[in-house]
C-alpha positions, 0 to 999 in steps of 0.5 A: 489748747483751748480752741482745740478742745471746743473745735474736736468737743464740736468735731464728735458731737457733728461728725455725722450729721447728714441732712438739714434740720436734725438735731446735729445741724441745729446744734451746728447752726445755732446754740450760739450761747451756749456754744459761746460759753463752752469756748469760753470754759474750754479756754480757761481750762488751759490755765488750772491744768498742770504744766505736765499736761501742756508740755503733753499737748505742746508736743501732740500739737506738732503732729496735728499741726502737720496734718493741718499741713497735709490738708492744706496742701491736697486742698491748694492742689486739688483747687489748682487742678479743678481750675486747670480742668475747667478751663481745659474743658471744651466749653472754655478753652476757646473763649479764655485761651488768651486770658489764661496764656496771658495771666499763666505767663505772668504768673511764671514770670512773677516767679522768676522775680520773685526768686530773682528778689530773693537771691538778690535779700537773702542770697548771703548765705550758703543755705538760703541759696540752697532752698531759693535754688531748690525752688528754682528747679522744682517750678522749672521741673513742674512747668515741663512736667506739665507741658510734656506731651505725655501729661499736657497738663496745660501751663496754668496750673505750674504756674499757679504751683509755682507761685505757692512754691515761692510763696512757701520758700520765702516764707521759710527764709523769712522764719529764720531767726535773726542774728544766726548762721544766716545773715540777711539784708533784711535784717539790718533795716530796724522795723516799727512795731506797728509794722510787726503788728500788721505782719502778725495780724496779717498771718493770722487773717491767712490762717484763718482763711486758709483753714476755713477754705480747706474745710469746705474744698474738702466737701467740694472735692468729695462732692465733685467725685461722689456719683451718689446725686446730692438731695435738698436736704443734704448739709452744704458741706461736712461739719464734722470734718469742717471742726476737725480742720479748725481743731487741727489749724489750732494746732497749727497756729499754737505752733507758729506761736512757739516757732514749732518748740514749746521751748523757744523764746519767741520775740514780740509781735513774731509769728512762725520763727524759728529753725524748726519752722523754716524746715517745716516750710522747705519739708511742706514745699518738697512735699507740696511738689512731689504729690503735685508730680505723682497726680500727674505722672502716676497714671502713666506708670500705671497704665504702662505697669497694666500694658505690661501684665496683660502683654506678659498674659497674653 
């Protein structure tokens, strides 16, 4: 709560800033000291506040840790697409041809390992099939979405998606809490500490990565589409926004603390477990693939809903 109280104080107090140089970037770029010293207020806050007004937070933090999520998974898709359109353009489609064949094909098939792994651990039970066959079809569905003659979105970028799906169900598999309805051949190798130790810190180095590239995609991806020529003294990226998706990713990782339920024990050195957060997984991969679709499908639908109501004019 902390952290999301300096981030947003950090988020109104850049949001506008424009150029270089004025005030806004400055107190962006520097005032270290004072800064340091308003997240460490910001942190103690938490602890004189009533409990009433945690509760309070707890429960606004799983709406931003969604929107986290949604940033997050228009930035994935937005960086695979821009990767599949630079290398369709017509300056190296002929020079990485083979290199991106090669390393699509393995992507897809590191893929199928992977689900083939995870039919082969986590396959004892009912649900867990359900979300690993799930992930099955959707990469199958995205791959030959792609590859329709209609769409020739190319083989690259279902192969890099078909990786974060992956990624994504067996991140949730691995949410589910032990010693539950599903029973897990994971579960009955006994793990070190320092093995659950470097799991964690691992999972907050990806959270910090994955926020602050999220941050600067969506001034990439703005920049790619803004027609307006970028001038010298133009910041490098939205400052406002970059705080906002910091503040936000707070949030979410208060979230993974408590396993998405404030009211949830979570056991020692454990980050993202729980049912609640197994769902949220499953939801943001189902998400994550049906916007991936609509990108492609949905100027098709469009074109043939205008060929149709200018043929009826006509």
């Amino acid at each position: 709560m902390g952290c999301f109280l300096f981030f947003m104080m950090m988020f109104w107090s850049t949001v506008r800033a424009s150029k270089l140089n004025e005030a806004r970037d400055k107190w962006h770029s520097g005032w270290w000291s004072i800064k340091i010293v308003l997240w460490i207020l910001f942190t103690i806050v938490p602890f004189v506040i009533p409990a009433a007004w945690m509760e309070l937070y707890g429960q606004v933090a799983q709406f931003g840790a969604g929107v986290f999520l949604l940033i997050q998974l228009v930035s994935i898709i937005s960086l695979i697409n821009w990767l599949n359109e630079y290398f369709s353009s017509e300056t190296y489609v002929e020079r990485y041809k083979i290199h991106v064949m090669i390393f699509a094909t393995a992507s897809l098939c590191l893929c199928l390992v992977g689900l083939i792994l995870m039919y082969i651990w986590y396959g004892s039970c009912l649900l867990n099939i359900f979300f690993i066959t799930c992930s099955l079809v959707l990469v199958i569905l995205m791959t030959s979405v792609s590859l329709h003659p209609k769409v020739n979105g190319g083989l690259i970028s279902p192969a890099l998606m078909g990786l974060y799906v992956v990624f994504l169900c067996l991140s949730a598999i691995r949410s589910e809490p032990k010693g539950d309805q599903c029973i897990r051949k994971a579960d009955t190798i006994s793990e070190n500490d320092w093995q659950n130790i470097m799991s964690l810190a691992i999972g907050i180095l990806a959270i910090v990565y994955a926020t602050f590239s999220t941050s600067l995609d969506s001034k990439f991806s703005q920049l790619r589409k803004s027609e307006r020529p970028t001038e010298e003294n133009d910041v490098p990226y939205g400052y406002g926004f970059f705080h906002f998706v910091f503040a936000v990713g707070a949030m979410y990782f208060a979230m993974l603390l408590v396993g998405w339920n404030s009211h949830y024990s979570m056991k020692r050195w454990s980050i993202g477990v729980g049912w609640i957060s197994a769902w949220v997984r499953i939801v943001n991969e189902w998400l994550t693939v049906c916007v991936y679709l609509w990108i492609w499908v949905a100027p098709i639908i469009w074109k043939k809903s205008l060929s149709y109501c200018f043929g009826s004019i006509v």
